[in-house]
Every structure is written in structure tokens, then in C-alpha cells.
C-alpha positions as CSV (number, residue, x, y, z in Angstrom):
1,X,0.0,0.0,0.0
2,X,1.4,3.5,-1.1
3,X,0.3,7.2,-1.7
4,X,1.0,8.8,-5.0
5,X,0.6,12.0,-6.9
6,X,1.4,13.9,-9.8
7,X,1.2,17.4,-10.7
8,X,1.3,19.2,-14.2
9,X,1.6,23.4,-13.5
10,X,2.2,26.7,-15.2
11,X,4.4,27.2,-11.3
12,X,6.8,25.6,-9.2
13,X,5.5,22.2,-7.8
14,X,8.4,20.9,-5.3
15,X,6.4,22.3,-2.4
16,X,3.2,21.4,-3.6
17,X,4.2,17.8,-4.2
18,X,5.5,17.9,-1.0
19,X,2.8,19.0,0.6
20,X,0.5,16.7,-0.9
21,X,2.8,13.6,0.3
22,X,2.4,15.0,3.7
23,X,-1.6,14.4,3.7
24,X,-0.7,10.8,2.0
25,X,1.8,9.9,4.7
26,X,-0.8,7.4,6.4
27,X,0.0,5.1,2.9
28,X,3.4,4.5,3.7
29,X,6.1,5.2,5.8
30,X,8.5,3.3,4.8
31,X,10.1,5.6,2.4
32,X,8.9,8.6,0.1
33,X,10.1,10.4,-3.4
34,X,9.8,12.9,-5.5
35,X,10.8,13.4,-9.4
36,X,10.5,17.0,-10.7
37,X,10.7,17.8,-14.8
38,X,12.8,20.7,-16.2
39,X,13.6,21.3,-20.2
40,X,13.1,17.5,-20.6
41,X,15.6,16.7,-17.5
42,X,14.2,15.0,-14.4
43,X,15.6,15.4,-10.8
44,X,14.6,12.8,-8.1
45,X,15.6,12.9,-4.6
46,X,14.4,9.5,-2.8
47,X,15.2,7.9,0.4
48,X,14.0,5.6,3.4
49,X,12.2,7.6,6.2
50,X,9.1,9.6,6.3
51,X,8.6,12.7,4.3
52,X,9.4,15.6,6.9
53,X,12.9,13.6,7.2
54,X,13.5,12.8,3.2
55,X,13.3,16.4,2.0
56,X,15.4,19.0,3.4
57,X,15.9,22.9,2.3
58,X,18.7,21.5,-0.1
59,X,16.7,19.0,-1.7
60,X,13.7,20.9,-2.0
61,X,16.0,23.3,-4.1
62,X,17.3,20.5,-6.4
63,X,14.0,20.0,-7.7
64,X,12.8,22.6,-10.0
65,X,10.2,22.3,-12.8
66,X,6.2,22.9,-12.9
67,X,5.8,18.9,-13.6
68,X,6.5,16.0,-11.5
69,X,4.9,12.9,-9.3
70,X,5.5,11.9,-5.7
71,X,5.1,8.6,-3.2
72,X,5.1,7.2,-0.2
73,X,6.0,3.7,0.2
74,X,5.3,0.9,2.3
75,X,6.6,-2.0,0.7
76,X,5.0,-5.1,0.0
77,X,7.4,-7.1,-2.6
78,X,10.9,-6.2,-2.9
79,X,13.9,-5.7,-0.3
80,X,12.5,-3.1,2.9
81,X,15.4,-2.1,3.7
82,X,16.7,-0.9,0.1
83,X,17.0,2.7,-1.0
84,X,17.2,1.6,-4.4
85,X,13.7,0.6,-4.1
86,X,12.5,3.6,-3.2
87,X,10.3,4.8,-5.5
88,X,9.9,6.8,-8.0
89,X,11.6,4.4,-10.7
90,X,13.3,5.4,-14.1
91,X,14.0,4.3,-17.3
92,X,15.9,6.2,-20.0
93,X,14.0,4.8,-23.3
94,X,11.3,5.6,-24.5
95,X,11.7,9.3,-24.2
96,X,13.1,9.2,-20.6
97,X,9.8,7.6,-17.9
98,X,9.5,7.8,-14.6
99,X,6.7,6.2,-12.3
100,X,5.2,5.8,-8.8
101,X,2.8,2.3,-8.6
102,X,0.4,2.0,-5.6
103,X,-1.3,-1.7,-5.5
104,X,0.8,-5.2,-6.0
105,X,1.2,-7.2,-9.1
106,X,0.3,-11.0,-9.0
107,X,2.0,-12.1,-12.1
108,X,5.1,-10.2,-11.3
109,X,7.3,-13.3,-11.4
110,X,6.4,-14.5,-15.0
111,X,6.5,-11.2,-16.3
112,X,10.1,-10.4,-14.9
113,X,11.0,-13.8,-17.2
114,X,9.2,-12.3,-20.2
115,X,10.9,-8.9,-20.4
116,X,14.0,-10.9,-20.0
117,X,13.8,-12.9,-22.8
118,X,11.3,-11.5,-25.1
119,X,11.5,-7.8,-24.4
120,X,15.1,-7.7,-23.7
121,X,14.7,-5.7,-21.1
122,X,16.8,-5.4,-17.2
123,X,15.0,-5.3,-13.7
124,X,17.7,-4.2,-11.8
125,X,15.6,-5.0,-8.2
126,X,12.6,-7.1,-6.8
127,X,10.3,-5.0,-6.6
128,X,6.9,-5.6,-9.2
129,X,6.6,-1.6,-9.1
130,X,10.0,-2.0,-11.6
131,X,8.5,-4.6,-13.5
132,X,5.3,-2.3,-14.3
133,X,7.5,0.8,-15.5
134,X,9.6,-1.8,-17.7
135,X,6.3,-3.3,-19.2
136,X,5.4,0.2,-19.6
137,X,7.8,1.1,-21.3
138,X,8.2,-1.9,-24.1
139,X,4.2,-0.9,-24.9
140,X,5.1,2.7,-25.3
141,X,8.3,1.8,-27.3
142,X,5.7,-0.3,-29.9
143,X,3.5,1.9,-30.0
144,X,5.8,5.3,-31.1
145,X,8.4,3.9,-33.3
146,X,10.1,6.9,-33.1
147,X,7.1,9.3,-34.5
148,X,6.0,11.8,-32.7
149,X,3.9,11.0,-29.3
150,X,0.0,11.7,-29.4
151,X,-2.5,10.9,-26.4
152,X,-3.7,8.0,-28.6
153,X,-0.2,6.5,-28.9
154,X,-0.4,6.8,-24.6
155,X,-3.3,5.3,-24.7
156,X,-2.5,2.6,-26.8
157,X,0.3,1.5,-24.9
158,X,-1.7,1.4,-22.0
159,X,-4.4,-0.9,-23.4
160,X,-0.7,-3.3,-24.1
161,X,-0.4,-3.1,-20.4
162,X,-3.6,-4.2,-19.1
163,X,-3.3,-6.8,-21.3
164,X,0.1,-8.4,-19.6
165,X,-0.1,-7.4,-16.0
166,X,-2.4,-8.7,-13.4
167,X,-2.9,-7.6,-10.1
168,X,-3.8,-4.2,-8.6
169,X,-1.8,-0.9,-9.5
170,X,-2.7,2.7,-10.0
171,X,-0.3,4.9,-11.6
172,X,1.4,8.0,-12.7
173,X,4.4,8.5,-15.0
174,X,6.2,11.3,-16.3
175,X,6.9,11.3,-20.2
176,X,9.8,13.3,-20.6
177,X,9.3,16.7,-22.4
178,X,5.5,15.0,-23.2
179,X,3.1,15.2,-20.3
180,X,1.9,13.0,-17.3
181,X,-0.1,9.9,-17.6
182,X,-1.6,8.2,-14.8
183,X,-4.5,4.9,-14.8
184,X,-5.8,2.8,-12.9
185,X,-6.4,-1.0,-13.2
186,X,-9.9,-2.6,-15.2
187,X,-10.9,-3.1,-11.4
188,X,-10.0,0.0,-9.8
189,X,-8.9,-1.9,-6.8
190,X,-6.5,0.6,-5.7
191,X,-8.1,4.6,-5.5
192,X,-6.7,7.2,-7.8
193,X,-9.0,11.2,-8.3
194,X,-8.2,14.1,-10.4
195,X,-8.8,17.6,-9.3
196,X,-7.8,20.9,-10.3
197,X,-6.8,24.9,-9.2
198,X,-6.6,27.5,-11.8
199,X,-3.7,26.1,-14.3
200,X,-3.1,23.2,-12.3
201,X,-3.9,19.9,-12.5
202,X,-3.3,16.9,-10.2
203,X,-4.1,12.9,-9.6
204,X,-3.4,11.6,-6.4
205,X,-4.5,8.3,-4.2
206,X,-7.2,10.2,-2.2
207,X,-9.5,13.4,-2.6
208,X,-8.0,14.8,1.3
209,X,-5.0,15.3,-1.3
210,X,-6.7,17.3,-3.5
211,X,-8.3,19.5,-0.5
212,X,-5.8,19.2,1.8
213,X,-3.1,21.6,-1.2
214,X,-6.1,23.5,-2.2
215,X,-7.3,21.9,-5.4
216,X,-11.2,20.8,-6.6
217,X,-12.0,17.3,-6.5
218,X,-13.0,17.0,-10.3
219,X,-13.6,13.0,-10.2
220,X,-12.4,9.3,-9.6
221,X,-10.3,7.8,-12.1
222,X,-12.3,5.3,-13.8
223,X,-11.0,1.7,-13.8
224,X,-9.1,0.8,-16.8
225,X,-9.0,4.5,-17.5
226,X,-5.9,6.5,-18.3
227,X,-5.2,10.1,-17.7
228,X,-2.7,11.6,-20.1
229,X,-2.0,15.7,-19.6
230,X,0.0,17.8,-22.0
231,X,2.5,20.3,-21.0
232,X,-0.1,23.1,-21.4
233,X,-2.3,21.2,-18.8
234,X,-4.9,19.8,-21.3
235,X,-6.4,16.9,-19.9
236,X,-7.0,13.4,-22.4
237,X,-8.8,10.8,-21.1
238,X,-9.5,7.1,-22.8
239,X,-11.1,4.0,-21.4
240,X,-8.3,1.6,-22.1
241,X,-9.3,-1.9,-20.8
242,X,-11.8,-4.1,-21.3
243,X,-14.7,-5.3,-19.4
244,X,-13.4,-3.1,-16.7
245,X,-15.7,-3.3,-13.5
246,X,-15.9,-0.7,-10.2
247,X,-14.8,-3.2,-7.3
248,X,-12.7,-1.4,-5.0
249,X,-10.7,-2.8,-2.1
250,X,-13.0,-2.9,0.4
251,X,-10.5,-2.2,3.7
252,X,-9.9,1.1,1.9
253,X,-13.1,1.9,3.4
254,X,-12.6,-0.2,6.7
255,X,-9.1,1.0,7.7
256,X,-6.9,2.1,5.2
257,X,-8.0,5.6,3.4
258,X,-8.4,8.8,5.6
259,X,-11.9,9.1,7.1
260,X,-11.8,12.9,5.6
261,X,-11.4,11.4,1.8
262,X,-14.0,10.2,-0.3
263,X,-13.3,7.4,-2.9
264,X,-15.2,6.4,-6.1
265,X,-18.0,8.6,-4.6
266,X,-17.8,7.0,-1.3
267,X,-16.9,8.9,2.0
268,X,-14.7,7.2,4.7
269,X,-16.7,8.5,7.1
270,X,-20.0,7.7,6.5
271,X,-18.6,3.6,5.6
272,X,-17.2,3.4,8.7
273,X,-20.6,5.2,10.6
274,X,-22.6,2.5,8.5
275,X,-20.0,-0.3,9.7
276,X,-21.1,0.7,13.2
277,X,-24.8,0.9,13.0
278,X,-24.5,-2.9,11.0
279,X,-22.1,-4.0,14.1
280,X,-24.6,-2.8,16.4
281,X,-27.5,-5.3,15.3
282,X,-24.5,-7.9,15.9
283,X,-23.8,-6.9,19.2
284,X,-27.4,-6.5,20.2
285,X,-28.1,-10.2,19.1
286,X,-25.0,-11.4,21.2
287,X,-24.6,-9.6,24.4
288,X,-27.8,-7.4,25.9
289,X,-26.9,-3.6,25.6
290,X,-27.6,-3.4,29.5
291,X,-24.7,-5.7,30.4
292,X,-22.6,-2.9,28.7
293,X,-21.6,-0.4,30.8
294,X,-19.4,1.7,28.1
295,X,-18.1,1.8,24.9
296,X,-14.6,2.7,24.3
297,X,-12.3,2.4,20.6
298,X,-8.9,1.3,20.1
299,X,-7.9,4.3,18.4
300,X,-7.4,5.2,16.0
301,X,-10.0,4.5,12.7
302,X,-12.4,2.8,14.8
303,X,-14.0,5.5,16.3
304,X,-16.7,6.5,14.0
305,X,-17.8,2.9,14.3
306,X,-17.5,2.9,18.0
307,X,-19.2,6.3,17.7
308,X,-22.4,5.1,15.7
309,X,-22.5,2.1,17.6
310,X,-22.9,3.5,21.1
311,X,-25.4,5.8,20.1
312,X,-27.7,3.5,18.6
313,X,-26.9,1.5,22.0
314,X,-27.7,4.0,23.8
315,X,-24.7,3.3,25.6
316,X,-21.8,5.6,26.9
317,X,-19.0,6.6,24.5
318,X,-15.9,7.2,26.1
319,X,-11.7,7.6,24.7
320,X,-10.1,5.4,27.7
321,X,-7.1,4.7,25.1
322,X,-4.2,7.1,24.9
323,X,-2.3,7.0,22.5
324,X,1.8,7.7,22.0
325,X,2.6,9.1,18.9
326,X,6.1,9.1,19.5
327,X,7.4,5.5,20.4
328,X,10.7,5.3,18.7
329,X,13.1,1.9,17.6
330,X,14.2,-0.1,19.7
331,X,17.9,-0.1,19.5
332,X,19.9,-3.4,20.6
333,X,23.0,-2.1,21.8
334,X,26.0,-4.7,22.5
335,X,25.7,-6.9,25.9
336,X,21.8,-5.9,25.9
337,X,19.4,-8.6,25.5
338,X,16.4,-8.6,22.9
339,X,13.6,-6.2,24.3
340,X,10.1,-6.6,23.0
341,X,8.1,-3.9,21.6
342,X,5.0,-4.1,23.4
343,X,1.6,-2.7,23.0
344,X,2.1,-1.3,26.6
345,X,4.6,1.3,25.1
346,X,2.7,2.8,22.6
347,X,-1.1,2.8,24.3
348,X,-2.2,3.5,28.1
349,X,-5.0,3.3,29.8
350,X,-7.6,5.9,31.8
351,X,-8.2,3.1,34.6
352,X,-11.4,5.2,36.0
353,X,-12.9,4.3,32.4
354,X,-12.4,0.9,32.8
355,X,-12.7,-0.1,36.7
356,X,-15.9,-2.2,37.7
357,X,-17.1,-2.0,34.4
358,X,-18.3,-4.3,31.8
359,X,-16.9,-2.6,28.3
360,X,-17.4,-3.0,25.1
361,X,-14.1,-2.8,23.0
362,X,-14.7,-1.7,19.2
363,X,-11.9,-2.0,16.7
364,X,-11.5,-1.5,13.2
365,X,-10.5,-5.2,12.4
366,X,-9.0,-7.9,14.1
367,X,-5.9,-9.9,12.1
368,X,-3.1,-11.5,14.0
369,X,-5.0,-11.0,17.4
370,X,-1.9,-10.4,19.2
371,X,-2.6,-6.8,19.9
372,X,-6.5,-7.8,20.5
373,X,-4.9,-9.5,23.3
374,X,-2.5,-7.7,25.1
375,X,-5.0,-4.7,24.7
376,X,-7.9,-7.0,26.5
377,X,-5.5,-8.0,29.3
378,X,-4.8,-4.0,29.8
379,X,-8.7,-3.6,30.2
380,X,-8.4,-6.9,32.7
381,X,-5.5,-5.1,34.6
382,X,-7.7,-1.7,34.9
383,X,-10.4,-2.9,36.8
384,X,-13.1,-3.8,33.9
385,X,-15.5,-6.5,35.4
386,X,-16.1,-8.3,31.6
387,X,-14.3,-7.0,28.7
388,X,-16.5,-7.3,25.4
389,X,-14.8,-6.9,21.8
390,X,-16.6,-5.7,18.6
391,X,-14.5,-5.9,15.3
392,X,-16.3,-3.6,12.9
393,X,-15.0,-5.9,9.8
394,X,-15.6,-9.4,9.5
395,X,-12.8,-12.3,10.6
396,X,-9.9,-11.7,8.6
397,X,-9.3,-15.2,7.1
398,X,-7.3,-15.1,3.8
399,X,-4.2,-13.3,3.2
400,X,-4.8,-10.1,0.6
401,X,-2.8,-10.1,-2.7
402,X,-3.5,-6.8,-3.6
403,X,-1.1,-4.7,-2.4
404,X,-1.4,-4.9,1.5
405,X,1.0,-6.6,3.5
406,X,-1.0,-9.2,5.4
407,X,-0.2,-11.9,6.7
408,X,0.3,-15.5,5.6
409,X,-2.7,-17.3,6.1
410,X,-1.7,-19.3,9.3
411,X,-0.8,-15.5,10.9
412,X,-4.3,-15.0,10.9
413,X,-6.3,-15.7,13.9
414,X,-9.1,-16.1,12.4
415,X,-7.7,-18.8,9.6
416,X,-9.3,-22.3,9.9
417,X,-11.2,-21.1,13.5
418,X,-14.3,-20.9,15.0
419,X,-15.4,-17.3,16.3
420,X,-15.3,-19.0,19.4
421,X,-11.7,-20.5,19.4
422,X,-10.8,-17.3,18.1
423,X,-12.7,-15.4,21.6
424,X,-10.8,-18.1,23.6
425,X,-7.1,-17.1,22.3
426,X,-7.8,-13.2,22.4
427,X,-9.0,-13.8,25.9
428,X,-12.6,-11.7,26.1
429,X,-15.8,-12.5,27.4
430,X,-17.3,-11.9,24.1
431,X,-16.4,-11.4,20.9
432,X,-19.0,-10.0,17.8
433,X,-17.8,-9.7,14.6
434,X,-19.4,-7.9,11.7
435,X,-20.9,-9.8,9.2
436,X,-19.3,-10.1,5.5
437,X,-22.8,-9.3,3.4
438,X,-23.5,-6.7,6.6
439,X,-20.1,-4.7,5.8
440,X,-20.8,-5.0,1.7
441,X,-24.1,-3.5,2.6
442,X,-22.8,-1.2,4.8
443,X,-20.4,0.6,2.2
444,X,-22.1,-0.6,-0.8
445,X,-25.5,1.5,-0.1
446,X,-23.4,4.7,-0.4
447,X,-22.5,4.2,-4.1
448,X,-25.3,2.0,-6.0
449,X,-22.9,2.5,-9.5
450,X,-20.2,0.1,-7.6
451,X,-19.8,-3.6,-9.4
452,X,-18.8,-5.1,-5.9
453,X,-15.6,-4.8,-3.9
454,X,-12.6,-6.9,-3.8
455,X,-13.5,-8.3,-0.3
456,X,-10.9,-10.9,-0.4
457,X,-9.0,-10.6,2.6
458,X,-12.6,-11.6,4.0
459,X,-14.1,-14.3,1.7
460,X,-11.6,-15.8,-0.6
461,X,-13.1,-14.3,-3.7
462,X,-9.8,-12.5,-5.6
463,X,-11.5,-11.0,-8.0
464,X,-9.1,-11.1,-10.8
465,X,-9.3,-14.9,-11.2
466,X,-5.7,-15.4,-11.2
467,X,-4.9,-16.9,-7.8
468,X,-4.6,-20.1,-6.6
469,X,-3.5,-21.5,-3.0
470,X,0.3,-21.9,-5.3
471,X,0.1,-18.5,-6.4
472,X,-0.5,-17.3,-2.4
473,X,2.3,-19.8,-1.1
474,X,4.9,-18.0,-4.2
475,X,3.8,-14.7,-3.3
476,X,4.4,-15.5,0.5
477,X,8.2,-16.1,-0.5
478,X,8.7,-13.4,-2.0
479,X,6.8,-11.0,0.9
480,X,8.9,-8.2,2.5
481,X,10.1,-8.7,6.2
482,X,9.8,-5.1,7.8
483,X,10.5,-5.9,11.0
484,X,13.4,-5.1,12.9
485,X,16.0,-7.9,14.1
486,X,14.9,-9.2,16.9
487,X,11.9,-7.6,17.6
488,X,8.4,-9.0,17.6
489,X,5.2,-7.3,15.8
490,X,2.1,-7.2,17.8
491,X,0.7,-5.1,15.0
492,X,-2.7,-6.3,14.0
493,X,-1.5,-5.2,10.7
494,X,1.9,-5.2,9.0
495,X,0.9,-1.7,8.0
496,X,2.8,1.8,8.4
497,X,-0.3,3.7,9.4
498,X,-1.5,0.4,12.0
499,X,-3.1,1.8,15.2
500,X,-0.5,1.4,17.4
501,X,2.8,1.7,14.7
């Protein structure tokens, strides 16, 4: 999962780029790039670390021009720990491309083989994101031949890519001295918008992007779609794949996306209000509202749910979770043993809230079920009489392909277990899940244009008919290991922007 943007401008757009990562920084903070165009010359400044530590005075001034793209990364595929794949990525032919990729490829593997001995082409690294820009560029290369570059010969080469790569990706490129091009896959798994301010025009992973730098949300990206805008700003659009459905990924809406954006017509906030009145008929029909003394959220993006859910309860609300923001590493100097991260460091407890209570917990999701229950035991160690736990998705039983870094399949609490073996190992007197056709309702009533979601993570159906348990087990090998030596995550989520990262 990543954030990208492009910009095309009449002005400077360093800052504005940079600004705009700043309000994507919940994507990824693994590592974040820039790529700025100038008289047909691109300068890029990448590096690990989050934005307000990548980009300095100096390298804010080493990137002039009125075009260029942005990202923030939080690797999936690849090396973590490599600068190199950093993103943005660059080839020098045709024309001189750079590109940013947010989603995950599922046929990266047998592609990497193809542009090695058909296209003739190098990947230099393992990450599918260089894969994409190579395959990008062979289409483009067949589709110029060296005349000059018109939106339709974009477009064409597009149409070559969506026929050769599966998976989930949204994109923009920079076409050296030509304009920006950014799509979206026939699916439109992964979110991509277009907005505008006087001369300038930008795409980016979420509307709070657009808003947030003082630009109009125009529209949604469509899937299969691609974007291409001149120098002078004009946008051309195409629809460049066929059959191409609406079916989003539907933990955009549960926990990834900022509950201020709004995707393909959609807002954040209202899904995850809707996930808590749907939870609330769950919880009624499993534990009597007047055995629940309070309701309290594990911060962070459950608390709309939690929110909705006590009110139709008519139940109190209250924020007994504090978070810390500022939990650093954890350095393992020489002669000092291996000390665990735990969930104890990076979220404390109001005891008044919880002593000689019976509480209802409400979180977003629950998928390793470590935190779950360490968090449970801290309500245990407060005072709370019964501890209750509400997930406002579904069990998380199948690992997502799609471009979020969960967990192999026996990870997951909830793989190959009953709700109830699942309550016994997070350790709470009850535990209610959200239903899977509940949450499609839930999010689904707010847009009645959708197709369906990709839902995958929660009922085995990947929707672009490509994977198989094999495909899973090779895509497991090849997944990124982000955590540090010798420390353990209790993350629910291997996620940058996880509740208590």
C-alpha cells in the first residue's frame, strides 16, 4: 500500500508535491520520493524515512520544474530495507519515464521472465513496481516507433499493459518533455481522483490530497482508464481496458484511506458510521446492551464505528485509550538482550474508564490478534469486570494479494477457526464480529454505481481470477520482512499507518 501524486503546472511544484505527500503519509512510511521535470531533465531525490525527514531545504532546491509525481511507500514485494527501491523508478527509453505504482502485481514473477527474454529488457531489483515501469515502457516503445507522441499513442500503450499485468496498481508516470499519464487498473482496486486549481492539475490516491493543497476534486479515475496531460495542462482521457468493473478494495473503506477522503463517490466517514450501525444489530443479538456499561475504541479509525454504535446503544461513549505518537526503535546495543516492543509502550489506559465496568471494545479489524490481546488483558489489569470486543469488519481469514501486506494465512487468527476459538485465544468475554454481506451493505448503499468490492482478505473471492493456493504460497516467498532484528510485531496489521505503529 502506497500514496502517489502527480502534478502538471504553469508554477513551481516541489512544495506542492511535497505538501500533498504530507496528507498521504498514512500510505506508507517506509520511504517517500519525489521526481520534478525541467527542459526534458528529471531530478529525483528519494530515500527511506518519512517525508518531513526525506526532504530537506537542499533538496527541495534540487527539484525545479512545474511537472512531477510523488510517493510514499510501504513495501510489499521487494527488499525493505533498500534505497534503491524507493520509489519513484526510471528508465531512460522511450523518451526518458519515470513512475510511482500504488497496488501489488500477482504475475510479477512471470513477467520479470518475459521482459527478460522477449523484451530484452533489465529489472535491476525485486520490486513488481519495476517490473510495471519496464512493461510500460516496451508498450510505449511499440507503439511510437520513433514518431512523434499523441495521447492516442499513450493510450495505446496502456491498453498493451492491461493486457500483460495482473494484479492491482494505479499509476502515474512522467513522459519526458511529453506530459503525465496516470491509470488505474480494469478493477479499480487501488483509489486514484483528479482535481484541479486554476492552471493546475493533479491525480493523487485520495480526494483529502486534492483538499488538503487547495485543489477541486473534479472526479475518480475510472477503472481501466488512463489520464494523459499535456504540458499546457490539457487533460486526455481514454477508457483503455476491457470489461473493466468498479470493485474497490474494500478495507480502503474499513481502515486504510483517511476518514476525511471520499473514494469512487464514497466517503470514509460515512462507511465506517454505517459499519457501526450494521455491528450494532451484531452486538445486540450477542450480548444485551444493558450488560454494557461503556463503549470505548482502540484508536485510531475505529472510532466513527464505536461512535455510531454507542449511540444506537444508547450506551456511553468514552476515549479510555491514549495514544503515543512518539514511540521510537528499539535499539539493541552490544551486551543488551532482545527487548520486546510491546503494545504497553505505545497505548495506556484511563483506569477510571475501565474499573468495575463491563466494556465493550470496538476496533476497526482484528488480524493477528496479538494486539487484541494484550489490549484485552490492559482492560483486565484496569479494573473492567467483563471485557466485550466488537470488530467492525468481518474475521480476517485469507491473506490479501493486492497490495497490503498481510499476513500469511496461518498469521491470521481467524484462519481455519471458529469465532469461538478465536474469543478463547484473544481472551474476552465476548467477541461479535461484523458480518461479510452486513459490511458489503454497509459501504455498498453509499455508491449503487459500484460492481462489488474486492472483499478478499474476508471471503476468498480474488477478483481477478488469477490466484490459486500456489500463487499465495509463491507470493508469500517473496513478501517483505519489515521488521526489525529481533523484535516481535504485535501489529494487527503489517501496516505503516497500523493503530499502534
Amino acid at each position: 500500500m502506497c500514496g502517489i501524486l502527480g502534478v502538471v503546472s504553469n508554477a513551481p511544484v516541489n512544495q506542492l508535491i511535497y505538501d500533498g505527500l504530507l496528507l498521504l503519509q498514512h500510505r506508507g512510511q517506509d520511504a517517500a520520493g519525489i521526481v520534478t521535470q525541467q527542459d526534458r531533465k528529471f531530478f529525483m531525490h528519494k530515500a527511506k524515512g518519512m517525508v518531513r525527514d526525506v526532504f530537506r531545504t537542499r533538496n527541495m532546491r534540487a527539484l525545479p520544474g512545474n511537472v512531477g509525481l510523488g510517493q510514499v511507500r510501504y513495501p510489499t514485494a521487494g527488499n525493505a530495507f533498500s534505497e534503491e527501491e524507493a520509489q519513484p523508478f526510471y528508465v531512460n527509453a522511450p523518451f526518458g519515464l519515470v513512475m510511482v505504482h500504488n497496488g501489488n502485481l500477482t504475475n510479477a514473477a512471470e513477467l520479470k521472465a518475459e521482459l527478460f527474454s522477449i523484451d530484452h529488457r533489465h529489472i535491476n531489483t525485486e520490486s513488481d513496481s519495476e517490473v510495471l515501469l519496464n512493461v510500460l515502457a516496451h508498450e510505449l516503445e511499440k507503439t511510437t516507433r520513433g514518431l512523434p507522441l499523441t495521447p492516442a499513442d499513450v493510450f495505446a500503450a496502456v491498453r498493451g499493459v492491461h493486457k500483460r499485468i495482473k494484479g492491482s496498481y494505479a499509476v502515474v508516470a512522467l513522459i519526458a518533455g511529453h506530459g503525465l499519464l496516470a491509470f488505474r487498473d480494469p478493477y479499480g482496486i487501488r483509489p486514484l481522483c483528479l482535481g484541479r486549481q486554476g492552471h493546475t492539475v493533479m491525480v493523487a490516491s485520495e480526494s483529502v490530497a486534492l483538499e488538503g493543497t487547495g485543489h477541486h476534486f473534479e472526479r475518480d479515475i475510472q477503472p481501466g482508464e488512463a489520464v494523459f496531460i499535456d504540458p499546457q495542462g490539457q487533460v486526455h482521457a481514454a477508457q483503455c481496458a476491457e470489461g473493466a468493473q468498479l470493485k474497490p478494495c474494500i478495507f480502503e473503506f474499513v481502515y486504510l484511506a483517511r476518514p476525511d477522503s471520499v473514494l469512487d463517490g464514497i466517503s470514509v466517514y460515512q462507511a465506517r458510521l454505517n459499519l457501526g450501525e450494521s455491528l450494532a444489530k451484531r452486538v445486540i443479538s450477542t450480548v444485551p446492551p444493558n450488560e454494557i456499561d461503556v463503549v470505548i475504541p482502540i484508536p485510531e479509525s475505529s472510532r466513527p464505528s464505536a461512535t455510531q454504535l454507542a449511540h444506537l446503544l444508547g450506551i456511553p461513549y468514552r476515549e479510555a485509550f491514549v495514544k503515543n505518537r512518539y514511540v521510537g526503535r528499539t535499539f539493541i546495543m552490544p551486551g543488551q538482550g532482545v527487548r520486546k516492543k510491546s503494545v504497553r509502550q505505545k497505548l495506556n489506559v484511563i483506569a477510571s474508564e475501565f474499573k468495575g465496568r463491563n466494556v465493550l471494545l470496538v476496533d476497526d479489524s482484528i488480524v493477528r490478534g496479538t494486539t487484541s490481546r494484550e489490549i484485552v488483558q490492559m482492560a483486565r489489569d484496569a479494573g473492567a469486570r467483563k471485557v466485550y470486543l466488537a470488530s467492525a469488519a468481518p474475521p480476517v481469514r485469507f491473506p490479501n494479494v493486492y497490495g497490503i501486506d498481510m499476513p500469511t494465512p496461518t498469521e491470521l487468527v481467524a484462519h481455519n477457526r471458529s469465532v469461538e476459538e478465536v474469543r478463547e485465544l484473544i481472551g474476552c468475554d465476548a467477541l461479535i464480529y461484523q458480518d461479510v454481506e452486513g459490511m458489503k451493505r454497509a459501504i455498498g448503499m453509499l455508491n449503487e454505481k459500484l460492481d462489488g468490492f474486492d472483499a478478499s482478505c474476508f471471503d476468498g473471492v480474488y477478483i481477478t481470477g488469477d490466484i490459486t493456493p500456489e500463487s499465495i504460497a509463491k507470493m508469500n516467498a517473496q513478501r517483505v520482512d519489515t521488521s526489525e532484528e529481533g523484535d516481535t510485531d504485535v501489529s494487527r496489521l503489517a501496516l505503516p499507518n497500523a493503530q499502534l505503529a
